[in-house]
N, C-alpha and C positions, 0 to 999 in steps of 0.2 A: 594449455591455451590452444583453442583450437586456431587450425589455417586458418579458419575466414573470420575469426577476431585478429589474428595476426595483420591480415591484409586491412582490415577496415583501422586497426589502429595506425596502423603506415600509414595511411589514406590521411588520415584526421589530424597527422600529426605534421606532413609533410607540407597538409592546406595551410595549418595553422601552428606553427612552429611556437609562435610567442606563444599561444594557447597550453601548448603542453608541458611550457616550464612556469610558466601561471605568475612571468617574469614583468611583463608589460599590460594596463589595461587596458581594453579595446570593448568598442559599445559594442559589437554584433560577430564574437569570432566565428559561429559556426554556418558553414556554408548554408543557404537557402535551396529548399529547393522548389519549382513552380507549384503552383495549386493544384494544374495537370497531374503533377506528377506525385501529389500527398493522396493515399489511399483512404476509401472510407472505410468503415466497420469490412473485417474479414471474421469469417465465420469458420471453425471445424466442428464435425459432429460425426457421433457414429449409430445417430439413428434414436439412441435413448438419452442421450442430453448435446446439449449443443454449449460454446464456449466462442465468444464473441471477443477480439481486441480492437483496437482502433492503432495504426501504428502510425499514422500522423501525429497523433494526441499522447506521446508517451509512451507508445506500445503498451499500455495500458489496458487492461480485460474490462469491459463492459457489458457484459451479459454473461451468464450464467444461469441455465438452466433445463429442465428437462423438453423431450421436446413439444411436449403440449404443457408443458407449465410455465407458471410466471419467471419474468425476472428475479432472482435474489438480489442482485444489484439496486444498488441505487443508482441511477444514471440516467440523464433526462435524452433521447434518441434527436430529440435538436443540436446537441452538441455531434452526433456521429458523421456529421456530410461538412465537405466544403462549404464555407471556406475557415481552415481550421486557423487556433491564434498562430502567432508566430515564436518560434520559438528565440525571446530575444528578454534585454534586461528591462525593455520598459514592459513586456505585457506584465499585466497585474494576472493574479489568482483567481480563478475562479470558480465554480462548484463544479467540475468535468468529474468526479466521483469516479465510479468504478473503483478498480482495483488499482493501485499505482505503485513504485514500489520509491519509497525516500531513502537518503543515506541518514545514519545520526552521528553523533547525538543531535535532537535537535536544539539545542544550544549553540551547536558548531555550525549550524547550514552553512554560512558564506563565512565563516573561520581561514577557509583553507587556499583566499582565492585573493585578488588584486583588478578584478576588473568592476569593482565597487570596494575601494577601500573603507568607504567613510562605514559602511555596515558591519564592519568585520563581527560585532558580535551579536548581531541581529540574531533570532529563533525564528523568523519568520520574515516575508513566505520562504515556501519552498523553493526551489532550484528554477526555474522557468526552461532553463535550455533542457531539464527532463520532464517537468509535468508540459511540456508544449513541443518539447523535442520530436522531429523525423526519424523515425525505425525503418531500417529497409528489413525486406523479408529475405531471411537466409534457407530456411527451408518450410512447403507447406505441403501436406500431402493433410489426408480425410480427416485424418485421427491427431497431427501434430503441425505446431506455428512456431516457427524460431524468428528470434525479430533481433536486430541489433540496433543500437544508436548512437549518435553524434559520442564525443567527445566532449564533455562538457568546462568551459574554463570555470567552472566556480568549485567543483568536486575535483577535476583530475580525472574522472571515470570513463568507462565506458560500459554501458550495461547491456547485457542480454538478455534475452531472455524467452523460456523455453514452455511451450504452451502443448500438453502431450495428455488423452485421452488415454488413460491405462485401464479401465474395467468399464464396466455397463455405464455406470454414474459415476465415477472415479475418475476427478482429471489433474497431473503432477506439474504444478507451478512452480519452476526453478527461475534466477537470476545470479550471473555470473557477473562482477563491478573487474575490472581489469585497469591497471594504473597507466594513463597514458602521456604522463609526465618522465620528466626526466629527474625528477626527487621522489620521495618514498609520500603517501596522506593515507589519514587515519580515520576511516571511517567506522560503519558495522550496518548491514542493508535492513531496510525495514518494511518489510509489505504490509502497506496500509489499505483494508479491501473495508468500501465503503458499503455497509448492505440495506436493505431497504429499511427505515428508523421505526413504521411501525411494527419488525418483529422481535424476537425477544433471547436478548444471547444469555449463556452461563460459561462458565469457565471453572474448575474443580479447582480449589486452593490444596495447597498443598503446606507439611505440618510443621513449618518456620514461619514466623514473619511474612505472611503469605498475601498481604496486600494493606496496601495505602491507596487513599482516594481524595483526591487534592481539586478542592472544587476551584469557582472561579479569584481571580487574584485580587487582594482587599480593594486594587484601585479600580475595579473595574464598576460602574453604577450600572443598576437595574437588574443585573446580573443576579441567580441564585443560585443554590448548587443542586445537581440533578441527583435523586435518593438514589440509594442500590439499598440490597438486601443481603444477605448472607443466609443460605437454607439449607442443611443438608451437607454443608461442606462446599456448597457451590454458590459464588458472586453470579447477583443475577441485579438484570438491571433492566426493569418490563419497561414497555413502552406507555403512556399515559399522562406522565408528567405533565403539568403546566404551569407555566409561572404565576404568582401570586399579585396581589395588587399594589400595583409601583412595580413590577417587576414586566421586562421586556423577553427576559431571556432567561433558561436554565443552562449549565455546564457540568461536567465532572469527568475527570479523567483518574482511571484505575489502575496503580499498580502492580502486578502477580505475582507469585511466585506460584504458579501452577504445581497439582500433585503431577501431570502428563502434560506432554504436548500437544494442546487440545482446546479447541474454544467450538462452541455449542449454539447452533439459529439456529431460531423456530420460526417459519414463518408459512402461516398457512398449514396446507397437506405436506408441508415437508419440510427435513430437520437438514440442516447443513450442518457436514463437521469439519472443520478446519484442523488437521494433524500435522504437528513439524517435528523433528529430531530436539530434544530438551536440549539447552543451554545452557552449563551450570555457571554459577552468579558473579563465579570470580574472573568468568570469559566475558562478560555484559559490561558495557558504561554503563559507571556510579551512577548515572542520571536516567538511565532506560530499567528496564524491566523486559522479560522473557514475554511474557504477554500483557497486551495493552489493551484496555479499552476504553475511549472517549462517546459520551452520550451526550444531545443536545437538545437541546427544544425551548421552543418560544415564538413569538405572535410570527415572524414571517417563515414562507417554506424556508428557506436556507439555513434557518436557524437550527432545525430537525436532521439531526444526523446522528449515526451511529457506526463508527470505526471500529472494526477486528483487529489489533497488530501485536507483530510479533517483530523481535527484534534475533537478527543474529549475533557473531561472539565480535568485541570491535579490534579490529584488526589494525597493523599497519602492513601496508602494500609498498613494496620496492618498485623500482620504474619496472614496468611491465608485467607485474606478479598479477594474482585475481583471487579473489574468493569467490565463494559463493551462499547458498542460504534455497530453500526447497520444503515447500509445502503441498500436501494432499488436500484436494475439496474435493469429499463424498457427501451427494444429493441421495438422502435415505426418506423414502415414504414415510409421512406419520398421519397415523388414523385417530389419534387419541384428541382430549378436548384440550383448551384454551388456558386453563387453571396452572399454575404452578405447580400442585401436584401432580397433575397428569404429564408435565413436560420431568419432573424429575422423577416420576417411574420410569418414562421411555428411558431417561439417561444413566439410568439404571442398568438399565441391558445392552449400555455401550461398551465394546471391549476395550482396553487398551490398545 
């Protein structure tokens, strides 16, 4: 654990004592801080791709790209300026995309917490004290962003997280979850990175039981499930889809069991690869998968999304212990065309 999670945990814990034994509920434990003082988009770059967070909004990465190319994110730039939500238990959910990271299972979200009893087994939403959470910046120089944040009463955590420019197009996305209670919670971290829905991911199954794909739930109306494909060895899931008539909305989300740690966007002139350290099955909650993917689409924008995720191993954390979880996004040139064949030649000549 480093010094200056040490200190920010004192800090968090000392403000909010009931928060940290997650003993008492309370509508708004983590301190506020003014509008003044919430940051907008901070940027590092080193000339050949640039890497955007927002550490008002989650510390959260919202841009991603080279430096005369598009976003790969999904992320609308009205959310990046003042005045951002708050980070409290009435804001609702909303599409602030990017890269975000959730703890699981997501079964458990508010499982672990007392300052909303009546949800304990809600999947949804997310945390709000982290997707709206205040990050202070611990260190930023050209090439790297370290961001830390509140102490959350619904998780227990505190996350960091480490934004560091390693090669030309090569930038290493870590997050460290640190327990800042005084009883042991059982998480496993999940970076969920939103990318833009019209490109087209792949992911390489690997030779078990290498994927379930669980469209939308019988009681949901209007609802269909959104196709994937299997080609090659690799789950692929194009963009195109539309719902049918009577229907509002497609969904499907994808289990993996990946041959690598590895998930594959095309979008445009350029291929993005997502690479993490494998996770074998028997370190994962029964209810998560190594790699994830959720596809959506239907008649409004919001409905159009498409999530990357990967899950780390699920841990229990003692008061003050951490883990962590660390992925690679490399922005590689692709010249080739639009076809599914052309996209799995290029990924042909991906190495491990």
């Amino acid at each position: 654990m480093t010094s200056d999670r040490v200190r920010s945990l004192g800090l968090a814990c000392a403000v909010v004592a009931l928060g940290c034994t997650g003993s008492a509920p309370v509508d708004d434990p983590v301190p506020e801080k003014s509008e003044e003082d919430a940051m907008d988009l901070v940027e590092i770059s080193n000339g050949a791709i640039t890497v955007g967070a927002l550490p008002a909004l989650g510390g959260r990465v919202v841009v991603l790209r080279t430096t005369d190319g598009e976003n790969l994110l999904h992320s609308d730039p009205k959310f990046w300026k003042a005045p951002f939500p708050k980070p409290a238990l009435e804001t609702p959910f909303a599409p602030w995309n990017g890269r975000i990271v959730w703890v699981g299972p997501q079964s458990g979200f508010w499982s672990q917490q007392e300052v909303r009893p009546e949800i304990t087994e809600a999947g949804w939403p997310p945390d709000p004290f982290n997707e709206a959470g205040r990050f202070e910046i611990l260190e930023r120089t050209p090439a790297r962003l370290r961001l830390i944040g509140p102490l959350s009463p619904v998780t227990g955590l505190v996350l960091e997280h480490d934004y560091e420019i390693t090669g030309e197009r090569t930038v290493r996305m870590a997050v460290t979850a640190s327990n800042g209670r005084t009883e042991p919670v059982s998480w496993d971290l999940w970076p969920n990175t939103r990318v833009r829905p019209e490109g087209h991911p792949y992911v390489p199954l690997g030779p078990v039981e290498p994927l379930r794909v669980d469209g939308p739930d019988p009681g949901q109306e209007f609802v269909g499930a959104y196709p994937h494909e299997v080609v090659d060895g690799w789950l692929a899931m194009p963009p195109g889809a539309q719902p049918e008539p009577g229907q509002r909305r497609l969904s499907a989300k994808a289990f993996v069991r990946p041959s690598q740690g590895l998930i594959a966007f095309f979008h445009g002139r350029h291929l993005l690869v997502i690479r993490a350290e494998m996770v074998p099955v028997e370190e994962l909650h029964p209810e998560q998968a190594f790699v994830e993917i959720y596809r959506g689409a239907g008649t409004e924008p919001e409905h159009s999304i498409l999530e990357l995720e990967m899950h780390g191993p699920y841990e229990t954390l003692a008061p003050g212990a951490s883990m962590s979880f660390e992925q690679t996004f490399e922005v590689l040139d692709y010249d080739g065309g639009d076809t599914q064949a052309d996209h799995l030649a290029r990924l042909a000549e991906l190495g491990p």
